[in-house]
N, CA and C atoms as a LAMMPS dump frame, in Angstrom:
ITEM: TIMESTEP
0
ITEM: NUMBER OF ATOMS
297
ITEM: BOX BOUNDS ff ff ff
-5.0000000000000000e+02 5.0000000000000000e+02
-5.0000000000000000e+02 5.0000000000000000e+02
-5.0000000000000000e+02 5.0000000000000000e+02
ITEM: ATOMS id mol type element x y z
1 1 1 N -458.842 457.131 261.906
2 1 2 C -458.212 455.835 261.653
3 1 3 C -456.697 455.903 261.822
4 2 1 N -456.326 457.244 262.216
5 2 2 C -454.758 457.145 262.676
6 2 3 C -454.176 457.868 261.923
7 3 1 N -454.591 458.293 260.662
8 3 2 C -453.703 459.128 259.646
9 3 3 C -454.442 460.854 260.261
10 4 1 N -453.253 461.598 259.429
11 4 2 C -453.319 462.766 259.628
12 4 3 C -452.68 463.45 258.855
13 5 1 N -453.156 464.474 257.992
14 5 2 C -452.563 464.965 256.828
15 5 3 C -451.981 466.084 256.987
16 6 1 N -450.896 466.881 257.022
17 6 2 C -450.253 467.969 257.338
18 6 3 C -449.005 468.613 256.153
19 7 1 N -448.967 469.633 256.24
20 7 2 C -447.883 470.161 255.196
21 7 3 C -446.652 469.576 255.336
22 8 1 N -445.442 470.398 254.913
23 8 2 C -443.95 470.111 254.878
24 8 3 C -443.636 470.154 256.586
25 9 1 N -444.542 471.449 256.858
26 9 2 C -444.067 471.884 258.108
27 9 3 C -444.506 471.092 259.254
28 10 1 N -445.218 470.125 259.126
29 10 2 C -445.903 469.332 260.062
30 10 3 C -447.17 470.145 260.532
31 11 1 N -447.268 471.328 260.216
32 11 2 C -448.803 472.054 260.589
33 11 3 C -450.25 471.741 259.613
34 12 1 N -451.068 472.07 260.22
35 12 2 C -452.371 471.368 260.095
36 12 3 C -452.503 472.11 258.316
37 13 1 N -453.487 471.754 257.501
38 13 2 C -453.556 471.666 256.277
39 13 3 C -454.375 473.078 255.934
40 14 1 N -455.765 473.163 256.647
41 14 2 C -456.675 473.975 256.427
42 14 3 C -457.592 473.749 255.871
43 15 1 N -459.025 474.327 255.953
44 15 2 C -460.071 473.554 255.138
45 15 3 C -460.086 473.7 253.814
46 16 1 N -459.494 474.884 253.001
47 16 2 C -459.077 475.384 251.604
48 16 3 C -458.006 474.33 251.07
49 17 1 N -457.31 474.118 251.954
50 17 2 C -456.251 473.042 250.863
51 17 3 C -456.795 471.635 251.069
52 18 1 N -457.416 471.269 252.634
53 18 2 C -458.25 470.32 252.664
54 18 3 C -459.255 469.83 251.432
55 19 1 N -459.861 470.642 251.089
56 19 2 C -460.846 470.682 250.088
57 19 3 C -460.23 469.931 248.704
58 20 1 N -459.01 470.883 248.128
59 20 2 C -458.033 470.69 247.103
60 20 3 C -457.637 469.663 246.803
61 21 1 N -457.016 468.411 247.971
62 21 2 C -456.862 467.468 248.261
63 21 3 C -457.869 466.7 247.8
64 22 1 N -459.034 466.786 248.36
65 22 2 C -460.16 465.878 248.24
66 22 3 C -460.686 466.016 246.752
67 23 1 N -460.723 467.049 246.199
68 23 2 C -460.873 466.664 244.662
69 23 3 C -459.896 466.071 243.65
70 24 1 N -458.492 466.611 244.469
71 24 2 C -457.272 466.062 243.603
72 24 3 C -457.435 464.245 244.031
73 25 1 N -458.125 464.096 245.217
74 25 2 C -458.194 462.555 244.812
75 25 3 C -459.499 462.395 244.209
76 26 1 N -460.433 462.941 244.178
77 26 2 C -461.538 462.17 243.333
78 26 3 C -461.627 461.912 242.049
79 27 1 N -460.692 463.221 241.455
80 27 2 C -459.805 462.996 240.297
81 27 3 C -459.106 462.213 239.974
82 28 1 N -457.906 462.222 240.409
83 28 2 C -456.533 461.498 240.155
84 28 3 C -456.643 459.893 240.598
85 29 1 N -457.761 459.986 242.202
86 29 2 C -457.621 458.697 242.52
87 29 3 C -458.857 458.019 242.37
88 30 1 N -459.968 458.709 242.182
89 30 2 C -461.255 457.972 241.721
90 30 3 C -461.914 458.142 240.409
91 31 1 N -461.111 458.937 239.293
92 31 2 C -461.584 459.035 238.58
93 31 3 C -462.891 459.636 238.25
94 32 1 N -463.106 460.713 238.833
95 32 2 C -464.766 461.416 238.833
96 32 3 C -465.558 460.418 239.516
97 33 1 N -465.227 459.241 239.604
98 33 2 C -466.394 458.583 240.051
99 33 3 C -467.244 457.701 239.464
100 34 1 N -466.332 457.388 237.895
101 34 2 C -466.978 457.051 237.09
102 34 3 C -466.334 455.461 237.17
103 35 1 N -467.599 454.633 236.809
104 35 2 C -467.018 452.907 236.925
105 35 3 C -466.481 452.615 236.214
106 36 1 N -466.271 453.002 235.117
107 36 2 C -464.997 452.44 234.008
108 36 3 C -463.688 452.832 234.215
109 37 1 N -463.698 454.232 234.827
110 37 2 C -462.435 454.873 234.708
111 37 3 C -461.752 454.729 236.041
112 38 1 N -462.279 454.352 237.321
113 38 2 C -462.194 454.174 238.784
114 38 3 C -460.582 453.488 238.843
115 39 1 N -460.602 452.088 238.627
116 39 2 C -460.079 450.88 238.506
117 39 3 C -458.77 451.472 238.04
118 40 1 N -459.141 452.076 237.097
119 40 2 C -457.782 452.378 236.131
120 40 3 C -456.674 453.419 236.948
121 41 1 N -457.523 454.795 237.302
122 41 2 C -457.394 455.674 238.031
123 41 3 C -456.638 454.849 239.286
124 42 1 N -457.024 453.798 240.67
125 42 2 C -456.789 453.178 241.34
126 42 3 C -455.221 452.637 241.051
127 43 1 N -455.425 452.078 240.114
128 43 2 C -454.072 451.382 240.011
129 43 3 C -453.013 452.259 239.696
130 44 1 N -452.927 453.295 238.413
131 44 2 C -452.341 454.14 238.935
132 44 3 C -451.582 454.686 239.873
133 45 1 N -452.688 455.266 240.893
134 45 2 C -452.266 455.582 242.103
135 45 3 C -451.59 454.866 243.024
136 46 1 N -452.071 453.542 243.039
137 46 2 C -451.255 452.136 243.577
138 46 3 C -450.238 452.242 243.7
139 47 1 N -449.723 451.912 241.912
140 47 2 C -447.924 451.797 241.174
141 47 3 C -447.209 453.521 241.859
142 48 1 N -447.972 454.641 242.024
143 48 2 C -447.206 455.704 242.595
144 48 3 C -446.754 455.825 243.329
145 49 1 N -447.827 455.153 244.561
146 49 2 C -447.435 455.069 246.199
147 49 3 C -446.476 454.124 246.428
148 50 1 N -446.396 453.011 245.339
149 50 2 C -445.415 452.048 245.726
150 50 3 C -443.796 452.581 245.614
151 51 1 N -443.942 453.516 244.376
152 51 2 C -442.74 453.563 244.301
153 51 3 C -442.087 454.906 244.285
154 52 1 N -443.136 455.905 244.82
155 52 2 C -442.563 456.921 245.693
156 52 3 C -443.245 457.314 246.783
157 53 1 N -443.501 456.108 247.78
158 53 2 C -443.516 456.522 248.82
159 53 3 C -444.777 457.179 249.386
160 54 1 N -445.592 457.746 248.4
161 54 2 C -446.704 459.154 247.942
162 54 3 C -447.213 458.807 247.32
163 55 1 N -449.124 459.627 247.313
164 55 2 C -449.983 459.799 246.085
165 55 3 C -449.531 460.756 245.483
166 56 1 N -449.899 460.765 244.545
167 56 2 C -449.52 462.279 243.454
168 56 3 C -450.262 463.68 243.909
169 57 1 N -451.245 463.114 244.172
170 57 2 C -451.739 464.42 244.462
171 57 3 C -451.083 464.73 246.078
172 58 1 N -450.602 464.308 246.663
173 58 2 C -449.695 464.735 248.24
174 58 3 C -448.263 465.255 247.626
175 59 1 N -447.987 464.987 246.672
176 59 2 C -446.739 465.337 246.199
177 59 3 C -446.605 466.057 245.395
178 60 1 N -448.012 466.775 244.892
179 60 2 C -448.671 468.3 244.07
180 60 3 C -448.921 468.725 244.648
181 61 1 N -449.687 468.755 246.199
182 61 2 C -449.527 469.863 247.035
183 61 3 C -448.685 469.897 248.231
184 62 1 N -447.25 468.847 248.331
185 62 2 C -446.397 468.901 249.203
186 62 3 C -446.683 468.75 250.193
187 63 1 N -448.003 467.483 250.468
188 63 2 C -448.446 466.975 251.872
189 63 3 C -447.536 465.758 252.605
190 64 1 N -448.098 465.879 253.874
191 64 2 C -447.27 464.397 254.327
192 64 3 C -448.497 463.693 255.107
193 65 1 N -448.365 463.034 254.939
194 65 2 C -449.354 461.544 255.701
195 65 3 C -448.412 461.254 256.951
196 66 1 N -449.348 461.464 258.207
197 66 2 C -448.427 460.739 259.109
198 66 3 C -449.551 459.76 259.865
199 67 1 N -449.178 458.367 260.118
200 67 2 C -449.433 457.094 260.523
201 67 3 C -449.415 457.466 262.313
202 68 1 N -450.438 457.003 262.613
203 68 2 C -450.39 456.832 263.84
204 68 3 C -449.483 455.616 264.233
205 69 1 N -448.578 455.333 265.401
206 69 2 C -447.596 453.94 265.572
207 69 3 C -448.983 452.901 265.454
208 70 1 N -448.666 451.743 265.111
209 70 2 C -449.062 450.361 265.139
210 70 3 C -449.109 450.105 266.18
211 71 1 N -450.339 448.91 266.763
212 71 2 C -450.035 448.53 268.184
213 71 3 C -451.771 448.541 268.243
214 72 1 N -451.859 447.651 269.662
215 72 2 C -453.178 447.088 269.792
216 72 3 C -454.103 447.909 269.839
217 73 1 N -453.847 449.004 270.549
218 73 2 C -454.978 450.354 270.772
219 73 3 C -455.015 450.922 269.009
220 74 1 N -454.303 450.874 268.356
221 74 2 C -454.541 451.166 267.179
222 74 3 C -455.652 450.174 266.123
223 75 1 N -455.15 449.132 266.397
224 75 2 C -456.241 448.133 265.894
225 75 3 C -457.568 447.832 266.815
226 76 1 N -457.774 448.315 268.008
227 76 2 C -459.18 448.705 268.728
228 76 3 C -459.255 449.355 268.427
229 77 1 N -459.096 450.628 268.231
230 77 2 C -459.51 451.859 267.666
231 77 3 C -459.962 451.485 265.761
232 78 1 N -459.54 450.636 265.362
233 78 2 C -459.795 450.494 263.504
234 78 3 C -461.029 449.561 264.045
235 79 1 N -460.969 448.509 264.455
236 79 2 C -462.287 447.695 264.649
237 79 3 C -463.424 448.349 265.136
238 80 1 N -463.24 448.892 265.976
239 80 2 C -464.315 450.157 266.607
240 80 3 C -465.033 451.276 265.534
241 81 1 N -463.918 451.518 264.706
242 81 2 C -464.71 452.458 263.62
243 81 3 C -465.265 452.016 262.452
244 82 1 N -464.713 450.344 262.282
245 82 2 C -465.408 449.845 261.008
246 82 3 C -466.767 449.247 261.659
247 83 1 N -466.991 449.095 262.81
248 83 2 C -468.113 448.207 263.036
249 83 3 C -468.646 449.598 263.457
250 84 1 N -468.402 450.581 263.939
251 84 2 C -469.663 451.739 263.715
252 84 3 C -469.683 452.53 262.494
253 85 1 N -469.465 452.358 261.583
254 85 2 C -469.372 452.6 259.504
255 85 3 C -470.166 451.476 259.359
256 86 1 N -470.37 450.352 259.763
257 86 2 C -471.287 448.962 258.913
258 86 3 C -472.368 449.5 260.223
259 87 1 N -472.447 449.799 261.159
260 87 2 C -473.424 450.123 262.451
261 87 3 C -474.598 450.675 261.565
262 88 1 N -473.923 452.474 261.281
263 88 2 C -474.611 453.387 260.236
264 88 3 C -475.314 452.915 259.082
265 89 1 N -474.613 452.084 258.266
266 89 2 C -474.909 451.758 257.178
267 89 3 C -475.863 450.913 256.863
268 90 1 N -476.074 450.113 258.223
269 90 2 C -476.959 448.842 258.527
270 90 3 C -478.608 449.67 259.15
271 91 1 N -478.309 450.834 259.894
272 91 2 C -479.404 451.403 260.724
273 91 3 C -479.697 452.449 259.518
274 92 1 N -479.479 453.181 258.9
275 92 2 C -479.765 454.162 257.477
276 92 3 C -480.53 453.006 256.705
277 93 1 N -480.341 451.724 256.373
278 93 2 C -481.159 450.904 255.676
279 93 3 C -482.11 450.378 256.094
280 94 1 N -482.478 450.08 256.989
281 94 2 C -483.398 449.904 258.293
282 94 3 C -484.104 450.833 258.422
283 95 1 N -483.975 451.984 258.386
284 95 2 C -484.71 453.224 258.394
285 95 3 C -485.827 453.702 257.021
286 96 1 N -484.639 453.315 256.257
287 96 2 C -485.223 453.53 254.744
288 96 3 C -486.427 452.914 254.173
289 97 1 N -486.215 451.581 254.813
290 97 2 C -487.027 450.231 254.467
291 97 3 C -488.517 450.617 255.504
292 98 1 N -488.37 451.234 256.434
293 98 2 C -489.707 451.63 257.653
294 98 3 C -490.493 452.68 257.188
295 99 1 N -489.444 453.217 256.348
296 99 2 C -490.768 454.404 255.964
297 99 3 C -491.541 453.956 254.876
């Protein structure tokens, strides 16, 4: 979708800190996962990014987010991947329902 997560140095992350990341948000930004605590967790993270720029957890392990430029091939490329994410999601239920 255009993002790309990389250290200070602009080099690639690794699947070990990759990993790290992904729990420091299921934590920090989803709250385990749990429906009461999600929302709360969310906003949070919201008010952080707004006003530094960063999630917390990119700024506990000194990541940078870099944005692919804006521009039409960027938004063909986002329409293209949400309508094959609802594609999947639509044919996995379809499937489910046949057996």
């Amino acid at each position: 979708m255009g993002l790309r997560v990389v250290g200070l140095d602009r080099k690639p992350i690794g699947v070990l800190r990759g990993l790290n990341r992904e729990i420091l948000v299921w934590v920090q930004g989803l709250g385990f996962g749990i429906p009461v605590v999600i929302p709360i967790t969310m906003i949070f993270a919201y008010r952080n990014l707004g006003r530094h720029s960063t999630t917390s957890w990119d700024k506990k392990m000194s990541l940078v987010v870099i944005h692919r430029p804006a521009g039409l091939r960027q938004r063909i490329l986002g329409i293209t991947g949400a309508v094959l994410f609802v594609g999947m999601l639509l044919g996995s239920t379809v499937l489910n329902h046949a057996r």
